[in-house]
C-alpha atoms as an extended CHARMM CRD file, in Angstrom:
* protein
*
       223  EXT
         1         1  UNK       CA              0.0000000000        0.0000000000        0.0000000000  PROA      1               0.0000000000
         2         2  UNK       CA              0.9230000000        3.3780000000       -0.8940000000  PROA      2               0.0000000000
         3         3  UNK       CA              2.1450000000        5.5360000000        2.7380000000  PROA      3               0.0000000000
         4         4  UNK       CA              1.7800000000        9.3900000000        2.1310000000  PROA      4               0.0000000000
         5         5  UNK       CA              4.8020000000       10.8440000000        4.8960000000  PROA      5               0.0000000000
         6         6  UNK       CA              2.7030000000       13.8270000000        4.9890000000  PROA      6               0.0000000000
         7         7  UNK       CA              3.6520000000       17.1580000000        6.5510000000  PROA      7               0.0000000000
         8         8  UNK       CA              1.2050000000       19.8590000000        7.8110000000  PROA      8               0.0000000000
         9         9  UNK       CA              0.7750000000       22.8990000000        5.6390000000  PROA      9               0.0000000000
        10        10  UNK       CA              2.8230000000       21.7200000000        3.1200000000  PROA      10              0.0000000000
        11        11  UNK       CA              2.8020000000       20.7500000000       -0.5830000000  PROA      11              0.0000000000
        12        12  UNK       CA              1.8540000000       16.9700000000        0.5760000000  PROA      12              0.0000000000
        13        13  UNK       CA             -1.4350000000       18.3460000000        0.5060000000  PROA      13              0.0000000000
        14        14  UNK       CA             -1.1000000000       17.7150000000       -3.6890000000  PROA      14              0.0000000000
        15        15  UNK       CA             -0.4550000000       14.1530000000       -3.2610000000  PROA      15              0.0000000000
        16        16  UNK       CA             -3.2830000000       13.4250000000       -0.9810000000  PROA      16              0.0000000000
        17        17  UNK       CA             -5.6880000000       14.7830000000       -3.2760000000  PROA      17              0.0000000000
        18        18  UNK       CA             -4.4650000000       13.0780000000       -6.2490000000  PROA      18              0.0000000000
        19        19  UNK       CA             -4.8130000000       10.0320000000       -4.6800000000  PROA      19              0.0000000000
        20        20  UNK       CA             -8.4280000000       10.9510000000       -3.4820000000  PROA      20              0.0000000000
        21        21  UNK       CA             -9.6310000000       11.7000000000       -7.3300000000  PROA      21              0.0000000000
        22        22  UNK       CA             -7.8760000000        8.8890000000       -8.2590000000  PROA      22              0.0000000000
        23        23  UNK       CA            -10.0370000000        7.1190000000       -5.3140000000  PROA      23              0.0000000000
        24        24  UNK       CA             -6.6890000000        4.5360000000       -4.4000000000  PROA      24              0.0000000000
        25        25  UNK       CA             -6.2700000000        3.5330000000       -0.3050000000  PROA      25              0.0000000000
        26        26  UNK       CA             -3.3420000000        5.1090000000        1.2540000000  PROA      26              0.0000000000
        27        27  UNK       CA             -2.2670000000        5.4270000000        4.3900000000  PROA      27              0.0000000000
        28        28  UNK       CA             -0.8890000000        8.8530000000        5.9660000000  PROA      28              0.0000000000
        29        29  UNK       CA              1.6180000000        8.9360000000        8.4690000000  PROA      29              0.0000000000
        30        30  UNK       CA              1.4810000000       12.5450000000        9.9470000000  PROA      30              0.0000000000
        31        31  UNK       CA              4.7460000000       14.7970000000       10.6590000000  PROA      31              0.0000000000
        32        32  UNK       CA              4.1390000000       17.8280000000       12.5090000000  PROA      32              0.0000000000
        33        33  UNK       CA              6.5120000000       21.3120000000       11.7130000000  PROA      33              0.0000000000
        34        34  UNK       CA              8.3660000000       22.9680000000       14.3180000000  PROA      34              0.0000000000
        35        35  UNK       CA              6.1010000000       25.8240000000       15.3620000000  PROA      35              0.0000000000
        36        36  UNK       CA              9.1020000000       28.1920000000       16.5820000000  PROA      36              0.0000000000
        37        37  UNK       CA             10.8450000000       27.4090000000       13.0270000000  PROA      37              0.0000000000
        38        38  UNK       CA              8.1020000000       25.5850000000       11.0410000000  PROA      38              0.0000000000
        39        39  UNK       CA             10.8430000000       23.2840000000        9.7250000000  PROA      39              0.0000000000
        40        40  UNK       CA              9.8710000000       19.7550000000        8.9360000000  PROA      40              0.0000000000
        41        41  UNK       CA             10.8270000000       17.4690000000       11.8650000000  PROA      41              0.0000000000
        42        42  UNK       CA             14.2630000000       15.5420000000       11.9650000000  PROA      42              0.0000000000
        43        43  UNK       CA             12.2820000000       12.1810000000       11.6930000000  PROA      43              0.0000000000
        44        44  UNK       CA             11.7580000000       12.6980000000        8.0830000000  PROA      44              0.0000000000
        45        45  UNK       CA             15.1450000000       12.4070000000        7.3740000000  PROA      45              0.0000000000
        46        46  UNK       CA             14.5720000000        8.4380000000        8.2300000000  PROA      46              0.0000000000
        47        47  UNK       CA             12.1160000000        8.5580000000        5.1120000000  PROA      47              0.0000000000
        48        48  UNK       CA             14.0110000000       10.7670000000        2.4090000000  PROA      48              0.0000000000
        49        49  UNK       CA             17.5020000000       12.0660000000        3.4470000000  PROA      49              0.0000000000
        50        50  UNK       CA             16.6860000000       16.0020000000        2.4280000000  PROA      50              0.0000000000
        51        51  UNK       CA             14.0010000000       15.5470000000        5.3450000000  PROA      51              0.0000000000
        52        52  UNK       CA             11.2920000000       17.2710000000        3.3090000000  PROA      52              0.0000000000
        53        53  UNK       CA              7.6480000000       16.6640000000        2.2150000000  PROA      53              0.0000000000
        54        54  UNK       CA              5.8610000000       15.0100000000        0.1680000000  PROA      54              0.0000000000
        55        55  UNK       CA              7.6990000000       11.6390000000        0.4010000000  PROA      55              0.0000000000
        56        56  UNK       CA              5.5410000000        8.1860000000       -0.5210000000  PROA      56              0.0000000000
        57        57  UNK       CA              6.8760000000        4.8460000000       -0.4830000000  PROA      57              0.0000000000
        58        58  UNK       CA              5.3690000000        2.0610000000       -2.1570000000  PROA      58              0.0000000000
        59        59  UNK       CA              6.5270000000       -1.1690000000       -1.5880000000  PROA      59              0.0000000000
        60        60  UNK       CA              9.9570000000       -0.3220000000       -2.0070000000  PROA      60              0.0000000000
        61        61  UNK       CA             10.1070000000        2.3340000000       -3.8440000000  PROA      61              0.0000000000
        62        62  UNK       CA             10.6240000000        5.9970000000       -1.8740000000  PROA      62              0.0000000000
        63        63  UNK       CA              9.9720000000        8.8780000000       -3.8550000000  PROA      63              0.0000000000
        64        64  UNK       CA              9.6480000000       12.4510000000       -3.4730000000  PROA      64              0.0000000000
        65        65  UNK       CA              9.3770000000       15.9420000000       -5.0460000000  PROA      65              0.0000000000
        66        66  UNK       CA              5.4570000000       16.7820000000       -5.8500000000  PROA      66              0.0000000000
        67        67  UNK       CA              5.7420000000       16.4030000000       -9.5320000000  PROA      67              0.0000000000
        68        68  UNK       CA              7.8110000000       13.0220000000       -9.9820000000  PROA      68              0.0000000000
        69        69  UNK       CA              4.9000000000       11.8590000000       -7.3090000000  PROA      69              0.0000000000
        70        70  UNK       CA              2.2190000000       12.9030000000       -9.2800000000  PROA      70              0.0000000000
        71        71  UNK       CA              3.7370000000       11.5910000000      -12.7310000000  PROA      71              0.0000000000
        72        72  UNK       CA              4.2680000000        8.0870000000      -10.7900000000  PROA      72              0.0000000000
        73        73  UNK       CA              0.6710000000        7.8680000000       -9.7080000000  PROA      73              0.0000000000
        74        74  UNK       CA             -0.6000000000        8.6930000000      -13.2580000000  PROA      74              0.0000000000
        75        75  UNK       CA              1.6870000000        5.9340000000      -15.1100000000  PROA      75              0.0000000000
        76        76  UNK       CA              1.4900000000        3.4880000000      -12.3020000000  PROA      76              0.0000000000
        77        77  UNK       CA             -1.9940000000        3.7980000000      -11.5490000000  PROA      77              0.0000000000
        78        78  UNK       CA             -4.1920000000        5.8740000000      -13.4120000000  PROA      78              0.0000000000
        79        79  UNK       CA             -5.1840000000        3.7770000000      -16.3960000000  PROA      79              0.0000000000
        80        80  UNK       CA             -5.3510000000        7.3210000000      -18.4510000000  PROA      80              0.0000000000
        81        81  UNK       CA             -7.0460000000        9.0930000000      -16.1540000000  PROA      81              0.0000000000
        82        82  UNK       CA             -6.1740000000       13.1580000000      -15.1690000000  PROA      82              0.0000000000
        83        83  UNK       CA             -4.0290000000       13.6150000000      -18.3290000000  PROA      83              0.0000000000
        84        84  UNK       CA             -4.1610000000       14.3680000000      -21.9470000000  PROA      84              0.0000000000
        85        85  UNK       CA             -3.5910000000       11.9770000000      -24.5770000000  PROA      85              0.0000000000
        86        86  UNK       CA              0.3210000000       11.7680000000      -25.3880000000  PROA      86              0.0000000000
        87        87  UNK       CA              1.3040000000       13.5220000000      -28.1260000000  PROA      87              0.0000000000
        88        88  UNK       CA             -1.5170000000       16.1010000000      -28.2140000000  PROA      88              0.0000000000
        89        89  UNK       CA             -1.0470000000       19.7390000000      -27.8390000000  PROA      89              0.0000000000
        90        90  UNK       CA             -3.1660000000       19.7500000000      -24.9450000000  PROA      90              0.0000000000
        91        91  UNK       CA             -0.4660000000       16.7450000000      -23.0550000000  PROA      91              0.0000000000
        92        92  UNK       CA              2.7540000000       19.2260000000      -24.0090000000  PROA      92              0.0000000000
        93        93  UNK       CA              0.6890000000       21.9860000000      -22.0110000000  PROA      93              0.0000000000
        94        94  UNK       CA             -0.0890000000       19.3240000000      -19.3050000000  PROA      94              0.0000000000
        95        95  UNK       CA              4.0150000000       18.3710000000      -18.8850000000  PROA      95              0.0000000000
        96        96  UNK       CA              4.6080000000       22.2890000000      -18.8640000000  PROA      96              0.0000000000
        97        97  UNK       CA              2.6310000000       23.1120000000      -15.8870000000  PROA      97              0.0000000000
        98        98  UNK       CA              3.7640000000       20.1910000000      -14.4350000000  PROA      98              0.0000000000
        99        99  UNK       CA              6.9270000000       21.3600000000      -14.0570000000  PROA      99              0.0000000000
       100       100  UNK       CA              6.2440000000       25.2900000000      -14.3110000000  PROA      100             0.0000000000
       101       101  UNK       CA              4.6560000000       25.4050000000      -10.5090000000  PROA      101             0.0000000000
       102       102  UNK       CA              7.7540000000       24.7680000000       -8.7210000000  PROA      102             0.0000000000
       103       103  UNK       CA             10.2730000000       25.6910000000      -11.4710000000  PROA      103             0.0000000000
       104       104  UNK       CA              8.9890000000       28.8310000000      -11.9700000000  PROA      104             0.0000000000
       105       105  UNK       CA              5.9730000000       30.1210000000       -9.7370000000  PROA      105             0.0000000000
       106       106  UNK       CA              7.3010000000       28.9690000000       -6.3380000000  PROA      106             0.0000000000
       107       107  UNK       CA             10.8430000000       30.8860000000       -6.9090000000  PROA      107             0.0000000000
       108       108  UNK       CA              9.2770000000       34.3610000000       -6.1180000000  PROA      108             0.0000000000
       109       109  UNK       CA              6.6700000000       32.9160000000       -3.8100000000  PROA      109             0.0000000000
       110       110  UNK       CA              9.2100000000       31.5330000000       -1.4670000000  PROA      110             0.0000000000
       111       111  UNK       CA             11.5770000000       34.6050000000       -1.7370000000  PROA      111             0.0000000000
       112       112  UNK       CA              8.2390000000       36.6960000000       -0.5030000000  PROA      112             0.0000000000
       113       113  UNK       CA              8.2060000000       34.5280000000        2.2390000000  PROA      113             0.0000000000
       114       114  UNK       CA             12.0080000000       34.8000000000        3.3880000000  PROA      114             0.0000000000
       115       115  UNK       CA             12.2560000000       38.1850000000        2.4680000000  PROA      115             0.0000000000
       116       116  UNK       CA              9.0370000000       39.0720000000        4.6570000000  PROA      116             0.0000000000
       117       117  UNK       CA             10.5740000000       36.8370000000        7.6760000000  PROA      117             0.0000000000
       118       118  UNK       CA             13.5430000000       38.6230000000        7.5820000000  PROA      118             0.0000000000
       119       119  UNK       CA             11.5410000000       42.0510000000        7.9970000000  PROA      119             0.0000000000
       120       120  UNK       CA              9.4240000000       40.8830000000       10.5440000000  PROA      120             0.0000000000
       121       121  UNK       CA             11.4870000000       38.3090000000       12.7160000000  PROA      121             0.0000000000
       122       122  UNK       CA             12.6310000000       39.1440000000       15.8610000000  PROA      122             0.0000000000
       123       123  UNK       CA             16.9670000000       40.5190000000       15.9710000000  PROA      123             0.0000000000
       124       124  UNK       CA             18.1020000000       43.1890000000       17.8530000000  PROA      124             0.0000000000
       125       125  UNK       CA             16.6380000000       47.1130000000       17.5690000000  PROA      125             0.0000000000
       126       126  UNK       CA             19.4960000000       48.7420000000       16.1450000000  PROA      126             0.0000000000
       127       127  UNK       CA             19.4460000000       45.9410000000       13.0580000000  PROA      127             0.0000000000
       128       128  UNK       CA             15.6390000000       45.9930000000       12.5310000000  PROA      128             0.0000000000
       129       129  UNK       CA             16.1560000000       49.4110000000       10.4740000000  PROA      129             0.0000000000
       130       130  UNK       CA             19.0640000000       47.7340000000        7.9340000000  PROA      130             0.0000000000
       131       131  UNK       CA             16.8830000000       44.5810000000        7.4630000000  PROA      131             0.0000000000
       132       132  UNK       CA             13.8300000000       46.3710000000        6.6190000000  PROA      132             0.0000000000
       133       133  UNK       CA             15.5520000000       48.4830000000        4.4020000000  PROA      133             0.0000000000
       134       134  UNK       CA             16.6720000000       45.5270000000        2.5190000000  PROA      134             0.0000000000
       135       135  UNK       CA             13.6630000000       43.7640000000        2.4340000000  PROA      135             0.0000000000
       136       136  UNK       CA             11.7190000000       46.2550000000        1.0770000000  PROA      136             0.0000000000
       137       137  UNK       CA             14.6190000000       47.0000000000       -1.6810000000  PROA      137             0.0000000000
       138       138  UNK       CA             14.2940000000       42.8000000000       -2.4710000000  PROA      138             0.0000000000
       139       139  UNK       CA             10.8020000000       43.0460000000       -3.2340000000  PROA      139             0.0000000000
       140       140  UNK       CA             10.0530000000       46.3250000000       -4.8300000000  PROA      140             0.0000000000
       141       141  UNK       CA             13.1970000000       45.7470000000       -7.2830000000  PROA      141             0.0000000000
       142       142  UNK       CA             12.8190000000       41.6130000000       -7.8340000000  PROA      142             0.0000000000
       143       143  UNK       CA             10.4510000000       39.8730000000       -5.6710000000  PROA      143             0.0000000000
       144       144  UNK       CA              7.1610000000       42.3920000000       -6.8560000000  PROA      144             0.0000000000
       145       145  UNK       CA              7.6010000000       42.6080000000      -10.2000000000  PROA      145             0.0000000000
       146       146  UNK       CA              8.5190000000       38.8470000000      -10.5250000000  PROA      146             0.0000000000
       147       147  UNK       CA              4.9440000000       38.1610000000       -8.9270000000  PROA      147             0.0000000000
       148       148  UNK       CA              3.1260000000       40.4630000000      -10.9710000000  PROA      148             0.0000000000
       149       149  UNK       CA              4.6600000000       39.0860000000      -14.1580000000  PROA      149             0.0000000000
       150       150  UNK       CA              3.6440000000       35.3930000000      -13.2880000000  PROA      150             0.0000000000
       151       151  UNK       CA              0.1960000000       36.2100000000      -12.1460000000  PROA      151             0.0000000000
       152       152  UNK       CA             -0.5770000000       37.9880000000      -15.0360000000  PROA      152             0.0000000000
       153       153  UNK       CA              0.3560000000       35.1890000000      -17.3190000000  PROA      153             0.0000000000
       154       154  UNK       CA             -1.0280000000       32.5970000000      -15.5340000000  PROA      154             0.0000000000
       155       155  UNK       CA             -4.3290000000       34.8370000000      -15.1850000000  PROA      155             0.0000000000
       156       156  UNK       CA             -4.0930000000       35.3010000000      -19.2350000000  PROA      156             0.0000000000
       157       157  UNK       CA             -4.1210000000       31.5160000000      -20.1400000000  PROA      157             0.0000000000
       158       158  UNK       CA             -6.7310000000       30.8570000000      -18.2240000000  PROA      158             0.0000000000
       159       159  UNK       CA             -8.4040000000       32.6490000000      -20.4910000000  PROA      159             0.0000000000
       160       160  UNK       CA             -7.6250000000       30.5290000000      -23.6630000000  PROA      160             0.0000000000
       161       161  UNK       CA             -9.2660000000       26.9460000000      -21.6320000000  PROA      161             0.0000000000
       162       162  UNK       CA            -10.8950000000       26.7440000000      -18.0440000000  PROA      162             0.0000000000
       163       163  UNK       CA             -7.7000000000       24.3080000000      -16.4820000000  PROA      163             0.0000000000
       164       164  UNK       CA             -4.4350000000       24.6740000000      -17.2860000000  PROA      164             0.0000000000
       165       165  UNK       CA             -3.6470000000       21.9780000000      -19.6390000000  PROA      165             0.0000000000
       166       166  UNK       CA             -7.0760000000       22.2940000000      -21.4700000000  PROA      166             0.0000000000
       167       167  UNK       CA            -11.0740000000       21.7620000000      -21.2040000000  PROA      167             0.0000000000
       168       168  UNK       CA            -10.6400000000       19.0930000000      -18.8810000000  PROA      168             0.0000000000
       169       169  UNK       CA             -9.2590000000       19.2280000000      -16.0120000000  PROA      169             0.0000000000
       170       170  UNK       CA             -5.9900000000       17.1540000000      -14.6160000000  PROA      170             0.0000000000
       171       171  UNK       CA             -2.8930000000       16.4400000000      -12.6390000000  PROA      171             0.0000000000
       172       172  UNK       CA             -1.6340000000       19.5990000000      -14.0460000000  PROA      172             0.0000000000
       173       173  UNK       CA             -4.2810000000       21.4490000000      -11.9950000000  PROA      173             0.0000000000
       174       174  UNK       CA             -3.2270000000       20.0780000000       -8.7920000000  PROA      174             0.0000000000
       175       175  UNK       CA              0.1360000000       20.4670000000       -9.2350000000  PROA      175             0.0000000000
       176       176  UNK       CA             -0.5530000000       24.7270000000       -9.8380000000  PROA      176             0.0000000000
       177       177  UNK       CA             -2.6870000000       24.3800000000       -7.0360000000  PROA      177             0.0000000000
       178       178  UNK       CA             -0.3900000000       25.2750000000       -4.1470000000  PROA      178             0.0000000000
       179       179  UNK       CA              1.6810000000       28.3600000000       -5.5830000000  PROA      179             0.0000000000
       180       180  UNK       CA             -1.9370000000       29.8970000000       -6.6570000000  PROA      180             0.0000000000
       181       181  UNK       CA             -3.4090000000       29.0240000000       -3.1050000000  PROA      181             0.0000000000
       182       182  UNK       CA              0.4030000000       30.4980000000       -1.3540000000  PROA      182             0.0000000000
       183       183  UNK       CA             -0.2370000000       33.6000000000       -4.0370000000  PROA      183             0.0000000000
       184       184  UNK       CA             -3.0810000000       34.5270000000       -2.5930000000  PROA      184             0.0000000000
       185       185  UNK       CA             -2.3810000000       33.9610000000        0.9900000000  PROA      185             0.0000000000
       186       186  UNK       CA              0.5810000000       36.0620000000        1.0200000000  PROA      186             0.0000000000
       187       187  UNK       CA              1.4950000000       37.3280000000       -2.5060000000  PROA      187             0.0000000000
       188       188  UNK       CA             -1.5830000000       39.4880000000       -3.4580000000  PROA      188             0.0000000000
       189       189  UNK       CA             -3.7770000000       37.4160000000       -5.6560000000  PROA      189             0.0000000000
       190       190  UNK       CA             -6.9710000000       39.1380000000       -5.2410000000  PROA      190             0.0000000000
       191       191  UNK       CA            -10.0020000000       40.2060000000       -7.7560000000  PROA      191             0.0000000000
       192       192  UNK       CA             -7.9620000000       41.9920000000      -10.0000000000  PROA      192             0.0000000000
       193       193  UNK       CA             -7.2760000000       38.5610000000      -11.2990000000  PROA      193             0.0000000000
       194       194  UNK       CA            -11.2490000000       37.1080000000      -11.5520000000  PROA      194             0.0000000000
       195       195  UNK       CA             -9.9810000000       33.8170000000      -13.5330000000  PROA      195             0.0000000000
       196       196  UNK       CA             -7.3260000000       32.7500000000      -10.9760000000  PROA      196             0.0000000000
       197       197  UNK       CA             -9.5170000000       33.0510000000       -8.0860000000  PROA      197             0.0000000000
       198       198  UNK       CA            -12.1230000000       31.2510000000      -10.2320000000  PROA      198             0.0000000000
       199       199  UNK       CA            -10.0570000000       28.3990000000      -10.5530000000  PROA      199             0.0000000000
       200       200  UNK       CA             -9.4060000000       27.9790000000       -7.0580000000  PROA      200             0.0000000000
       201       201  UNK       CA            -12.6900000000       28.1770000000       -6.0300000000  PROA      201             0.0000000000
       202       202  UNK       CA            -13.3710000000       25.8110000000       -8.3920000000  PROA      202             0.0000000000
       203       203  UNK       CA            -10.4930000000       22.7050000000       -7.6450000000  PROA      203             0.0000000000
       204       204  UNK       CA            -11.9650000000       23.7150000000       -3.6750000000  PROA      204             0.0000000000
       205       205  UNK       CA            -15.5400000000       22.3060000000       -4.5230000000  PROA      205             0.0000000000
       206       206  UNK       CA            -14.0050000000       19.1060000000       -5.8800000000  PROA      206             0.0000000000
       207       207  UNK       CA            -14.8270000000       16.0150000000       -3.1970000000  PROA      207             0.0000000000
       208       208  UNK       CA            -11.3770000000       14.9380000000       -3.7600000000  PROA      208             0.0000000000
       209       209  UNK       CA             -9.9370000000       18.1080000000       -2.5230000000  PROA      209             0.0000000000
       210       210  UNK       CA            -12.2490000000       18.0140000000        0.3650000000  PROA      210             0.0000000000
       211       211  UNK       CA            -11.5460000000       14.4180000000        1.4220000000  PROA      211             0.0000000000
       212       212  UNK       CA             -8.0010000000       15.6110000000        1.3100000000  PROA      212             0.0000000000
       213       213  UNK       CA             -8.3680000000       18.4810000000        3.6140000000  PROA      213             0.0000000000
       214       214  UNK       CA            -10.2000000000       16.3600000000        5.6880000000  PROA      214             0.0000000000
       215       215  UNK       CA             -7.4220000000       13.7230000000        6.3600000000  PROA      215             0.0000000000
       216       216  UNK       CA             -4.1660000000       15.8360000000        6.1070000000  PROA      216             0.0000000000
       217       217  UNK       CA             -5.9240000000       19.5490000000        6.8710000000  PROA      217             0.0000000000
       218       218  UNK       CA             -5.3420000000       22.5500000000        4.5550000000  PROA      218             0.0000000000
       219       219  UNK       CA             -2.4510000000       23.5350000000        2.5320000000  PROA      219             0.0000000000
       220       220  UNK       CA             -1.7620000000       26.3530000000        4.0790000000  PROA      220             0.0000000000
       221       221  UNK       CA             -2.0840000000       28.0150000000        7.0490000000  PROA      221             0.0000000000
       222       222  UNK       CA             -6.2590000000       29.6760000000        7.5660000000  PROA      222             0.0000000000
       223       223  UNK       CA             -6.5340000000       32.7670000000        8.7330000000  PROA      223             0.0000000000
């Protein structure tokens, strides 16, 4: 049986719902982050030496990193399902945003969050001035406009099919999931993009994505 090593508000939230909409029995072994550092705890390192989540094993196979997770569910157990057909234009979209979420959405996302930690976190008075100032230099020179230039083209090819690789949707749309839901927790995804937020509220009706919630909790942080 496939084990999910699954880590709280974390992109192991993906795999859980893919295995949900592809309706296959799992079972989830929790990990719980540090809540002074919200680092993954050192027993993950047992499972996948870079200590990190989302981590299966199956039989004895260990795998990780979201997208060569995903890809292994689909050829392994799928049967066609949540993909294209190979070869069409619609599967060379699906493989790019695949691989476009974490190659090039997260980037900015998680400089946004290290940048803004390194604002906010606690040092001594007479430093909080300097790291401000270079926080705020980060994002208004790099980190902003990188944002803004990735949310506008994902918001503009929405517009050419309702999911991302296409009029049906597909592993592709879980796999954008989490840098659209971390964009607009903490990077300013709001109504001035109607189609993005569309599409999340969309992939949030799905059962699948409920049952996942429900066993592993959100994929982020609530409010």
């Amino acid at each position: 049986m496939i084990t999910v090593h699954h880590l709280n508000h974390s992109r192991s939230h993906r795999v859980l719902w893919m295995l949900e909409e592809l309706e296959l029995l799992y079972e989830l072994k929790r990990y719980e982050r540090d809540p002074r550092t919200m680092l993954a705890p050192p027993e993950l390192k047992a499972v996948h030496p870079l200590g990190k989540s989302p981590v299966i094993t199956d039989g004895d196979l260990t795998l990780a990193e979201s997208a060569a997770i995903l890809e292994y569910l689909l050829e392994r157990y799928a049967n066609g399902r949540l993909m294209p057909a190979q070869g069409s234009a619609d599967y060379r979209r699906f493989r790019y945003w695949m691989h476009y979420a974490e190659g090039s959405a997260m980037p900015p996302l998680l400089l946004k969050l290290v940048f803004d930690r390194v604002a906010s976190g606690p040092m001594p008075f007479f430093i909080k001035p300097v790291a401000r100032a270079i926080a705020n230099g980060a994002h208004k020179a790099f980190i902003g406009p990188q944002l803004k230039t990735h949310l506008d083209y994902m918001e503009a090819e929405l517009e050419k099919s309702p999911w991302f690789a296409g009029d049906s949707f597909s592993a592709a749309d879980i796999q954008m999931s989490f840098p659209l839901e971390a964009a607009r927790s903490r990077a300013g995804l709001d109504q001035s993009r109607p189609r993005l937020l569309a599409f999340l509220e969309r992939i949030q009706q799905r059962p699948a994505y409920q049952r996942a919630v429900e066993r592993g909790g959100p994929a982020l942080p609530t409010a």
